[in-house]
C-alpha positions as YAML, in Angstrom:
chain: A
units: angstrom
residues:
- id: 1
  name: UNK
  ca: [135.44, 9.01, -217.42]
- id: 2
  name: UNK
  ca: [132.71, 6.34, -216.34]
- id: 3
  name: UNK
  ca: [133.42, 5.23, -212.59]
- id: 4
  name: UNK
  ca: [133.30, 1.69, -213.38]
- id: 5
  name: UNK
  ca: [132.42, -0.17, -209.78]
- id: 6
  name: UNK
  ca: [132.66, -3.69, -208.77]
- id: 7
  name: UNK
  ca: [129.59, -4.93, -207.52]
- id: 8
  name: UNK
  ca: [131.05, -7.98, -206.11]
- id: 9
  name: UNK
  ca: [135.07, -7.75, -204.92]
- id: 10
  name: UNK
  ca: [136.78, -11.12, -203.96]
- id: 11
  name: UNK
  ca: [140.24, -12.13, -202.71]
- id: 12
  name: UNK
  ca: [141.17, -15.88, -204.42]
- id: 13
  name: UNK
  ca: [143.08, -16.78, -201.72]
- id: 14
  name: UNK
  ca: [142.65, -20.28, -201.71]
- id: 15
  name: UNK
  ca: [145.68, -21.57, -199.67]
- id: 16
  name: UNK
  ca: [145.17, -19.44, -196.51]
- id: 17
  name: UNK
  ca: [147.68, -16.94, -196.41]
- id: 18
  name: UNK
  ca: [144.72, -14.47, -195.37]
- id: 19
  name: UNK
  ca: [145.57, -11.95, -198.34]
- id: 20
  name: UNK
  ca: [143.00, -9.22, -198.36]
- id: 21
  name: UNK
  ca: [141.11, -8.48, -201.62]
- id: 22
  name: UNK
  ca: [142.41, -5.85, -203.57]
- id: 23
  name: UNK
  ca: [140.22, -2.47, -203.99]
- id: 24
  name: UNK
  ca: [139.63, -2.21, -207.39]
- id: 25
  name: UNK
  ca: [141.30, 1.52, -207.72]
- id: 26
  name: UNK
  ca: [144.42, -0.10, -207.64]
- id: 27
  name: UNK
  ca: [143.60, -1.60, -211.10]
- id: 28
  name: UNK
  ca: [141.15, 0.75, -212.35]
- id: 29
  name: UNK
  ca: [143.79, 3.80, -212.00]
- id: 30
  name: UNK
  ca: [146.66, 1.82, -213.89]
- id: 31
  name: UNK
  ca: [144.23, 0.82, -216.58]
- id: 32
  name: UNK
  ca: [142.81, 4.04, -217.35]
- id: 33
  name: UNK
  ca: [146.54, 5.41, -217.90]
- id: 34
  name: UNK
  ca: [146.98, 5.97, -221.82]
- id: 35
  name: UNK
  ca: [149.86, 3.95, -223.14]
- id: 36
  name: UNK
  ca: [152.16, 6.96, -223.40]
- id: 37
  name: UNK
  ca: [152.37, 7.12, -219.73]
- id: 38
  name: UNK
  ca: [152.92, 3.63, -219.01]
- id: 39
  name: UNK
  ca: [156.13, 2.37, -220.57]
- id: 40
  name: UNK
  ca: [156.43, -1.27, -221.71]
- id: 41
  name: UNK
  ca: [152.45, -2.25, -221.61]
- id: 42
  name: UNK
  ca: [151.33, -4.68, -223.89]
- id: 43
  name: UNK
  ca: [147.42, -5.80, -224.26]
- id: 44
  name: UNK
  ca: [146.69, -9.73, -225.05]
- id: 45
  name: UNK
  ca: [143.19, -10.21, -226.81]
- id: 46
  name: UNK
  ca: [141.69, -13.66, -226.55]
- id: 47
  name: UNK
  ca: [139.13, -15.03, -228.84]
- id: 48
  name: UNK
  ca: [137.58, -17.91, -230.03]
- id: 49
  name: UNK
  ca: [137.71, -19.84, -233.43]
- id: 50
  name: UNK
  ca: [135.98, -22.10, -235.30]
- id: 51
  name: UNK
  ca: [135.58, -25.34, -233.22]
- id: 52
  name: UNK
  ca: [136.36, -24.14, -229.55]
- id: 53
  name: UNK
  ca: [140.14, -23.47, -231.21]
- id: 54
  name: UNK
  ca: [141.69, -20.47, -228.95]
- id: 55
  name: UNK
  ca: [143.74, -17.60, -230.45]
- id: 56
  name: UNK
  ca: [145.10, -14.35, -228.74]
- id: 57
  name: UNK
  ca: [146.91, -11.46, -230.53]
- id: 58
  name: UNK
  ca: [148.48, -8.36, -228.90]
- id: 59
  name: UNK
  ca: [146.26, -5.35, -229.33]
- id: 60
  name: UNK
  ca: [146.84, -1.35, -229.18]
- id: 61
  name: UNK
  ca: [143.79, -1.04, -226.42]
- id: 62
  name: UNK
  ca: [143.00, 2.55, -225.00]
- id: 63
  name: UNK
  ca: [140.87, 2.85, -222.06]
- id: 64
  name: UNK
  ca: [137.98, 5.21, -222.47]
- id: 65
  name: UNK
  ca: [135.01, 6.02, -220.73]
- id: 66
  name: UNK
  ca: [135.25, 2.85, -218.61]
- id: 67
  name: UNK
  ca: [135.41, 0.90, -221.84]
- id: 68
  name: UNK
  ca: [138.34, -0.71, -223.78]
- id: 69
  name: UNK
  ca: [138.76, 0.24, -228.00]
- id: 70
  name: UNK
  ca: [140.62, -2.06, -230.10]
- id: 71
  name: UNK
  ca: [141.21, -1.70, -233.77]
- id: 72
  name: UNK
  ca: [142.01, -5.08, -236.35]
- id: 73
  name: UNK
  ca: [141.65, -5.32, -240.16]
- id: 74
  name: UNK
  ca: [138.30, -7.11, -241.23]
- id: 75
  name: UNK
  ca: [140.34, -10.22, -242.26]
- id: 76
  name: UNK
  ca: [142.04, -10.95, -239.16]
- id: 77
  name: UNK
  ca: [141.67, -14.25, -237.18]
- id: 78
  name: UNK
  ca: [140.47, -11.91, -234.18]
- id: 79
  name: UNK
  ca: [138.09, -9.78, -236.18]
- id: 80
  name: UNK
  ca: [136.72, -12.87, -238.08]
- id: 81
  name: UNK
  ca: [136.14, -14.64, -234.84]
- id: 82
  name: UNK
  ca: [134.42, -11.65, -232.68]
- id: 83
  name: UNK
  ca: [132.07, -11.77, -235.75]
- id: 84
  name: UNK
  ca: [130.61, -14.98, -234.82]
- id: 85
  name: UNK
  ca: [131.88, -15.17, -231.21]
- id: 86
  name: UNK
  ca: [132.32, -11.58, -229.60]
- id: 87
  name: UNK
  ca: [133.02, -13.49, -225.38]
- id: 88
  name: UNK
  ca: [136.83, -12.83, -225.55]
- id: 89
  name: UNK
  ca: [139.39, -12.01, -222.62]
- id: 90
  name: UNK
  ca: [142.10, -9.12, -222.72]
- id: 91
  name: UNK
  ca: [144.85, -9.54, -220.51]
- id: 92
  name: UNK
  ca: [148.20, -6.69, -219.50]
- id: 93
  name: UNK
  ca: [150.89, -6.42, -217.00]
- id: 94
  name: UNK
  ca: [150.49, -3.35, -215.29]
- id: 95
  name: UNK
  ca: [153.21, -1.97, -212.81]
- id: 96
  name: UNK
  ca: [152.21, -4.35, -209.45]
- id: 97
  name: UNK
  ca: [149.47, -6.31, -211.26]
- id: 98
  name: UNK
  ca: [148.44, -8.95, -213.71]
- id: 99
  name: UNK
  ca: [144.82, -8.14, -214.96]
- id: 100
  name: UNK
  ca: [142.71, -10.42, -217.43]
- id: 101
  name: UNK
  ca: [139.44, -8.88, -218.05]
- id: 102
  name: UNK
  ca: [136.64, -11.39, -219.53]
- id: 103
  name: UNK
  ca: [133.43, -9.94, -221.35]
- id: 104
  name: UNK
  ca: [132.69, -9.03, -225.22]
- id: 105
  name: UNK
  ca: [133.69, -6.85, -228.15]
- id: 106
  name: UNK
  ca: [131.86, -5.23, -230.53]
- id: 107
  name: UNK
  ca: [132.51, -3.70, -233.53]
- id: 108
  name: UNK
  ca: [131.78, 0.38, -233.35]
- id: 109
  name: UNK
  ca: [130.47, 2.27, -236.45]
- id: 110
  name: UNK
  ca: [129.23, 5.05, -234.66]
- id: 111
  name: UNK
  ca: [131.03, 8.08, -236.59]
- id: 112
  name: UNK
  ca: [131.58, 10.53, -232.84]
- id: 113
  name: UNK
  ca: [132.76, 7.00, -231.11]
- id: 114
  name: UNK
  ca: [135.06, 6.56, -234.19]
- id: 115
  name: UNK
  ca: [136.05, 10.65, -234.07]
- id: 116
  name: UNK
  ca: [137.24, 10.22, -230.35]
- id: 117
  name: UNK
  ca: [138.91, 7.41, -230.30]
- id: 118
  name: UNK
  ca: [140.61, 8.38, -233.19]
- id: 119
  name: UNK
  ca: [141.95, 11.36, -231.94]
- id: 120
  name: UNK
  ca: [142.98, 9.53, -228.84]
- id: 121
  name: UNK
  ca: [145.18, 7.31, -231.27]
- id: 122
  name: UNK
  ca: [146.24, 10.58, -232.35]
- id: 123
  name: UNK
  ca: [147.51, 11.58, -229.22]
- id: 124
  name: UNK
  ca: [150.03, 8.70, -228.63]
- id: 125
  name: UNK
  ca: [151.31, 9.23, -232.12]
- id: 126
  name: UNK
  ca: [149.77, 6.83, -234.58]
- id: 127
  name: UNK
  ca: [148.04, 9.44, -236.93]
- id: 128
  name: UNK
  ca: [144.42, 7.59, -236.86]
- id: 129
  name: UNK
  ca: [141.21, 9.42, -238.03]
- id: 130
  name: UNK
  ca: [137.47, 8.24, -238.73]
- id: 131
  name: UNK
  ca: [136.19, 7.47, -242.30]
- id: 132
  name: UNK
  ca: [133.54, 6.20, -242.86]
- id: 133
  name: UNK
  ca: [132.71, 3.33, -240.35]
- id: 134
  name: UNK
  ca: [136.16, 2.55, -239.55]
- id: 135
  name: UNK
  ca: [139.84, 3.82, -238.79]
- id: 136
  name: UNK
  ca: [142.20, 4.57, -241.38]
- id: 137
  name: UNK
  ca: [145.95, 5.25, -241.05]
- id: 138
  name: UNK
  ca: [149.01, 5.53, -242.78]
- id: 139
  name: UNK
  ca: [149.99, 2.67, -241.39]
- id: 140
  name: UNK
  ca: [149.70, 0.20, -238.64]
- id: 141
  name: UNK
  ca: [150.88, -2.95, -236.64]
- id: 142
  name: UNK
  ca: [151.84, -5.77, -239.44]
- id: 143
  name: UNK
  ca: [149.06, -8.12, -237.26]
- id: 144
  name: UNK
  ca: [146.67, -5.60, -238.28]
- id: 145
  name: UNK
  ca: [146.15, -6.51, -241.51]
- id: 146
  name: UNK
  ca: [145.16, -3.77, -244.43]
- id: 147
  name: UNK
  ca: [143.19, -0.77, -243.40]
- id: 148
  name: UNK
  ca: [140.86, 0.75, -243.03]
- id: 149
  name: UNK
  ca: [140.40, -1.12, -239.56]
- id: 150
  name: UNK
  ca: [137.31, -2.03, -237.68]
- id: 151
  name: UNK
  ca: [136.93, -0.30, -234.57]
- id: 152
  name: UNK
  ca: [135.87, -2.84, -231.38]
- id: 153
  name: UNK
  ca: [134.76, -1.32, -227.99]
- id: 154
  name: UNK
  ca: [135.39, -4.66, -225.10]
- id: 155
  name: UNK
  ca: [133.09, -4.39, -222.13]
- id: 156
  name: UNK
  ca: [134.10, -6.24, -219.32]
- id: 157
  name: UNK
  ca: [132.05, -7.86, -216.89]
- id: 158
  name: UNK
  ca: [134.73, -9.80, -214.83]
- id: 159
  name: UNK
  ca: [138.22, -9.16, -213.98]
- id: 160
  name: UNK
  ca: [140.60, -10.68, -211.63]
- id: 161
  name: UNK
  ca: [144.13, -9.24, -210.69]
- id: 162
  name: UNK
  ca: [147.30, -11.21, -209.37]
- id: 163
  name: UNK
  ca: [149.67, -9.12, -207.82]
- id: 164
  name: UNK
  ca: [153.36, -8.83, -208.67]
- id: 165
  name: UNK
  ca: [154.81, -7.01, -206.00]
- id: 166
  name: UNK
  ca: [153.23, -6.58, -202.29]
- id: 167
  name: UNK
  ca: [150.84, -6.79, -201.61]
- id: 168
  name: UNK
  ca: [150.64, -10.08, -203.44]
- id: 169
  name: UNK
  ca: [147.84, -11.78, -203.79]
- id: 170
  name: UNK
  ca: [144.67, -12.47, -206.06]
- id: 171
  name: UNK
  ca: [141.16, -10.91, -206.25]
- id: 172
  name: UNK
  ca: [138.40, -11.15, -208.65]
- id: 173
  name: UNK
  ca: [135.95, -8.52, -209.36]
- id: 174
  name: UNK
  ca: [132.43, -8.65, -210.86]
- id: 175
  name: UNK
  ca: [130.54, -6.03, -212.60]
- id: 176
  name: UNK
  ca: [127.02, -5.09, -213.99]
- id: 177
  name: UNK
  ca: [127.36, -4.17, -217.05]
...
């Protein structure tokens, strides 16, 4: 797995309470966890429509290789708009934090990209294989729409955690990517 780094780590407290920044482990860790090990975890993709109009739809993300992998059907709201917009946020609960992660998506038609992640679907029970440039499956999440589905990796380039339980408090990390 890709040891993705911060370069720049922040704590957002803005009122005082002299909250230390959070070390990004604390988020990275929970995030790379694959669904199966993280009971109730639900992914919120945000993209942009036609005219500046927002939309977000849950997503089945799987961390890999510092990267998040997405799938949608080609005519989806979200796949039609990371077509001509791909700056979109995803956003999850973990167990002590709140993370929205801001940077792009991009479809993936490379056939070992495709293979892995795949198999990684595979893993947590949805039977998913590569063909052709896309993921096919016997079935899916309604939102989906018809398979086969388009494959999106989202690289993040910002991030910023709120804490649910102690320590509370905000931070915002930046990355080169």
């Amino acid at each position: 797995m890709a040891d993705v780094q911060p370069y720049e780590t922040v704590s957002l407290d803005r009122v005082g309470h002299g909250t230390e920044a959070f070390a990004w482990e604390r988020a990275r860790r929970q995030l790379a966890k694959r669904p199966e090990r993280v009971a109730g975890v639900s992914y919120f993709l945000g993209t942009v429509g036609p005219g500046g109009i927002p939309h977000v739809a849950g997503v089945g993300a799987l961390w890999d290789d510092g990267d998040f992998y997405f799938t949608s059907g080609p005519g989806t709201r979200k796949s039609r708009n990371l077509a001509v917009n791909p700056a979109c946020t995803l956003a999850v609960r973990l167990a002590d934090l709140d993370v929205t992660l801001s940077g792009t998506a991009r479809r993936v038609t490379e056939p070992a990209v495709l293979e892995r992640i795949a198999a990684a679907y595979g893993e947590l029970g949805w039977p998913a294989r590569a063909a052709g440039d896309a993921i096919t499956a016997p079935f899916s999440a309604p939102s989906a729409g018809p398979g086969p589905w388009h494959l999106y990796r989202f690289v993040f380039h910002t991030a910023v955690g709120l804490g649910i339980e102690a320590p509370e408090g905000a931070t915002r990390w930046r990355f080169d990517r």
